[in-house]
N, C-alpha and C positions, 0 to 999 in steps of 0.2 A: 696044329699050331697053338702054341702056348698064349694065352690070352695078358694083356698089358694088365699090372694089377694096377686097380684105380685108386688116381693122385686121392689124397684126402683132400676134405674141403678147407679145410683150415690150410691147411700148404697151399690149397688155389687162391685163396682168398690175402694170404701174404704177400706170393706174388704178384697178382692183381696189382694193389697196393703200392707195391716198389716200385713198379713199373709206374704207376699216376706217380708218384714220388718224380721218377727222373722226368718222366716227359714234364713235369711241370716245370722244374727246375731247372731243363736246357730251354723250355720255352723262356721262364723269368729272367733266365741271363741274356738269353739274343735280344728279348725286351730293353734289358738295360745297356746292350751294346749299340743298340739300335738309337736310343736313345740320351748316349753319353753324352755327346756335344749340346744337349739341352738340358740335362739332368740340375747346372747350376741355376737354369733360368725356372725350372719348377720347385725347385728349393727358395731360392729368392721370393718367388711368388708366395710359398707356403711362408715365410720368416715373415712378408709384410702382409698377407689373408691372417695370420694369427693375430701380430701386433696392431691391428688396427678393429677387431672382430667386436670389439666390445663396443668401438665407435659403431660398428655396421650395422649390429643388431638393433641399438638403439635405431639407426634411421629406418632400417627396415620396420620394426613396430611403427612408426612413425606415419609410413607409407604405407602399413593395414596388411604387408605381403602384397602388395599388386603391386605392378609392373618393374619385376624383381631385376629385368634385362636393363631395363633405364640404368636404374639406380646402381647396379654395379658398373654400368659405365660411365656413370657421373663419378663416381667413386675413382672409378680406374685413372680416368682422364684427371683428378682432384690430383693423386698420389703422382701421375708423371707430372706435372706443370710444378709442383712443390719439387720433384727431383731435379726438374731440369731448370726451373729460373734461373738457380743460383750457379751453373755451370752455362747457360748463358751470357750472366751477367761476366762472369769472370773472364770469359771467353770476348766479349765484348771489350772489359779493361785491358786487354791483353792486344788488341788490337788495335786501341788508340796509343797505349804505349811503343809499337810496333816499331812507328815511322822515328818517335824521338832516341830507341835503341839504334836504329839504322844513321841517323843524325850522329849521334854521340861516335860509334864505330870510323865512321868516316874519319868526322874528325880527328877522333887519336890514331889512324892510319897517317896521319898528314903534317901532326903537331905533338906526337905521346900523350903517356897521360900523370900529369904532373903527381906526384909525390903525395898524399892527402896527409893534413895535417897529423891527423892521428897516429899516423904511423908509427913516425919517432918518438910520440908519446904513451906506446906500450910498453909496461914492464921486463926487462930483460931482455924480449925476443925486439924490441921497438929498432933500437940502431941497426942492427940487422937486413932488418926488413925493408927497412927507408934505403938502406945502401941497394941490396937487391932489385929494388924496387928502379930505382935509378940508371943502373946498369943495365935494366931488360923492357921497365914500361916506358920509361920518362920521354926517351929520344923516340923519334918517329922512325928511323930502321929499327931498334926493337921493338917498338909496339908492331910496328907491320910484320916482324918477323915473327912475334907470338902469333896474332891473329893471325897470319896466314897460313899456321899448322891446323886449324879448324876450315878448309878450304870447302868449296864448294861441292866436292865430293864426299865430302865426309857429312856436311850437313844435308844432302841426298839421302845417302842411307839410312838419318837419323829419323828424316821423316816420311821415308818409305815402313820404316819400322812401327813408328808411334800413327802412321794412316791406318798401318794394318791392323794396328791392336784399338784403333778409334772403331773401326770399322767393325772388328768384333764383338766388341762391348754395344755399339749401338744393337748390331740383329740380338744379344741377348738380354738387352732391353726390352726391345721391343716385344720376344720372344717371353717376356717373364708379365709386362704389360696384360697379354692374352693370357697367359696361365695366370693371372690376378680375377682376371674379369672373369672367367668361368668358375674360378674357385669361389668369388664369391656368391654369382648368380644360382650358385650349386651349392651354396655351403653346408647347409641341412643335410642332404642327400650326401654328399661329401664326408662328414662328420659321422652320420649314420655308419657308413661303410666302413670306415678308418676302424671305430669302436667294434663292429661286427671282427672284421679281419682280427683286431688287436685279439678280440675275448675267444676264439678259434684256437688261435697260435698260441696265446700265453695265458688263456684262463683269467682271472679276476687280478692278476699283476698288472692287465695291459693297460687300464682303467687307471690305475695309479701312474704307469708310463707316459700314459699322454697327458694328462694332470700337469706330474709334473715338467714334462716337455715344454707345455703350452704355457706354466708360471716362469720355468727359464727365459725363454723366448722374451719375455714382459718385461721380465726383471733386469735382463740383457739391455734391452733396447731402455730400459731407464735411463742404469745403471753406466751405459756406453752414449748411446747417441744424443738421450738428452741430456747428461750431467756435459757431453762433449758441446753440444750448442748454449749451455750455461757459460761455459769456460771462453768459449768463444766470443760472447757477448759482453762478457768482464773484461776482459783481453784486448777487444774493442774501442774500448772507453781508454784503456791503458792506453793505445795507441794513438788516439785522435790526442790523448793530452800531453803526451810526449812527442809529437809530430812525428810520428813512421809512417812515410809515404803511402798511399792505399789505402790508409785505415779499415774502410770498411771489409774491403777485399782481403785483407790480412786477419783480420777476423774472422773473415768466413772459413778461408783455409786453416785459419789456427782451430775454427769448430770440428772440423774434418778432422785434421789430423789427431785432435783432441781423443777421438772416437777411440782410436788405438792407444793403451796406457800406454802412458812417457813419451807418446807421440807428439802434443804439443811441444814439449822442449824445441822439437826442431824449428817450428818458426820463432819459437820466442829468440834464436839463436838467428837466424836468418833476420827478426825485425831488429836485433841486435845490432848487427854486419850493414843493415841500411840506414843506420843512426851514427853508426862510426863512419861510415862514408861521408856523412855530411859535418861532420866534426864534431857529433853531442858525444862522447866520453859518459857525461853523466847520466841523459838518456838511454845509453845501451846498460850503464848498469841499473838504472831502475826497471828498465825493462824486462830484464833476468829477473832481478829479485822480487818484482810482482808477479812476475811467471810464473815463479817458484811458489811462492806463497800459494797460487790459485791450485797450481797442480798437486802439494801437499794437503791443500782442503779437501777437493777434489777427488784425489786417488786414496788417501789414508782416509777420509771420515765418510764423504757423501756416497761414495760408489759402494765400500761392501756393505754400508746399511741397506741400500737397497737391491741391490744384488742379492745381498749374504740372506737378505728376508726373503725375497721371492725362491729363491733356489736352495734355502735349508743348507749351504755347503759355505764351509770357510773360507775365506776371502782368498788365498791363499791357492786352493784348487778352481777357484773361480780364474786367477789371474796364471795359471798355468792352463788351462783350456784354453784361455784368450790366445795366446801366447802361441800354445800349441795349434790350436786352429788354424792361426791366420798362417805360420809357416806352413802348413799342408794343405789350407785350400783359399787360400788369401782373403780377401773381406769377410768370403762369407764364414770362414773358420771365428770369425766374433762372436756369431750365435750358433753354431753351431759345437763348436767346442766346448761354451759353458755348457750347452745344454746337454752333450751326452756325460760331460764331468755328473753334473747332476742326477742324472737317470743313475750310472753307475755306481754315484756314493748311496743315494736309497735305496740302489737292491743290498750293497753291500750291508750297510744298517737293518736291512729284515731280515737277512744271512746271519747275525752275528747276533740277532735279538730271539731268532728261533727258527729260522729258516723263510723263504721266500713262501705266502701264501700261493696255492694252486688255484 
């Protein structure tokens, strides 16, 4: 019987190889299938363990490295009570205002709702509007005939809907809470690992990868959430001295919204709309026009200088990551879109300068 001639060892040892190849790689994907429905709340966790790391370290030297488990959960518990006041409080105004929208409803079910002065004194569209307005709010059969198209069945579904997605948002709250607290209690060991894996896979690139990942991430959260709670707090002032109902409240949310470019427009539009209900014409337009002002300082000067510095990439690619992110993975696409804009424009730039170092 003719004898098998032997595999060489260089063919065994390819083999070998491919095989650790796939098996890693059906393992790394069932990994990430396993762990999809969490994947935003470890991402989140990494966005605020990076953005606050420079505050950590200092407290850690601080505390000498001893009792590293405290202090990331003083820490952890610091960052929910900052996330969550301000969506308490709001949450709070919303519920004293509750009973006076319940009041008001009533009422114009029973009496309409008369005509607001403003109306006929818009341009063009004003007579219109007032006539409209007449014919469907004013009398109490149509006002009850609008309101009654939002019936009780409809407002059912709306908050079976917005329970569900309250209810999701909280577990990946809380869910990102515990991947904050190990990330940091670990962070060393953490970072260690990250830089080993990175310089494996990509040689002495990955070192500048994370670099510049970890200056996006900074520059982001500048350039987005604080230049957004600047605007908010300008905006605020605007409002308490124009009289827009909620002032403070409307500022917070104009902070928020602020976060996403040309996102504030919408409340400055919205404190607009509760200025003209009460009959200020002139208040709704200085409201726009300070709005405007803050959002053109804002988005045209303060945001790419500090963006455009931390991230080395023109404002321009910056605000097309934003952009792009958020429609593909919604908040968290703010930092995470500039930041792979970023990675990609610097490899591109060692590409075109001589090639990508190994």
């Amino acid at each position: 019987m003719a004898r098998q001639p032997k595999e060489p060892a260089h063919t065994a040892i390819r083999r070998d190889n491919a095989i650790k190849i796939v098996v890693a790689l059906v393992l790394a994907l069932a990994g990430l299938w396993i762990i999809s429905g969490f994947l935003r709340a470890l991402i989140w966790a990494g966005i605020i363990a990076i953005a606050i790391d420079p505050l950590y370290a200092r407290l850690e030297r601080k505390a000498g490295g001893k009792h590293l488990s405290i202090l990331a959960a003083l820490v952890t518990i610091a960052i929910a009570l900052v996330l969550l006041v301000p969506i308490v409080i709001g949450i709070s105004e919303a519920a004293v205002d509750a009973s006076a929208v319940m009041s008001w409803l009533n009422h114009a079910e029973h009496n309409g709702i008369p005509v607001p002065a403003w109306a006929s004194q818009i341009p063009v569209a004003g007579p219109a509007l007032a006539d409209w307005w007449r014919a469907n709010l004013a009398t109490a059969e149509g006002a009850q005939f609008r309101l009654h198209q939002f019936d009780a069945a409809y407002w059912l579904e709306h908050t079976k809907v917005i329970g569900t997605g309250v209810l999701n948002r909280a577990i990946i709250f809380a869910f990102t809470l515990i991947a904050l607290f190990f990330l940091l209690r670990d962070r060393d060991s953490v970072v260690e690992q990250f830089s080993t894996a990175g310089e494996r896979l990509l040689g002495a690139t990955s070192e500048r990868i994370l670099q510049q990942t970890v200056r996006s991430v900074r520059g982001t959260i500048d350039g987005l959430v604080l230049v957004g709670f600047g605007e908010g707090a300008v905006m605020a002032i605007v409002y308490v001295a124009l009289g827009v109902p909620h002032p403070l409240l409307m500022g917070a949310l104009t902070a928020v919204a602020a976060i996403i470019p040309f996102g504030a427009a919408v409340m400055f539009a919205i404190a607009a709309g509760a200025l003209l209900v009460q009959g200020s014409v002139f208040g709704a337009i200085a409201v726009i026009v300070a709005g405007l002002i803050v959002l053109a300082i804002a988005d045209h000067f303060v945001r790419p200088l500090l963006i455009g510095n931390a991230t080395k990439l023109p404002f321009l690619w910056v605000l097309i990551g934003i952009l792009g992110g958020v429609e593909t993975f919604g908040l968290l696409g703010l930092f995470v879109g500039p930041a792979t804009m970023a990675v990609l424009f610097m490899l591109w730039r060692e590409f075109v300068r001589g090639g990508v170092a190994a």
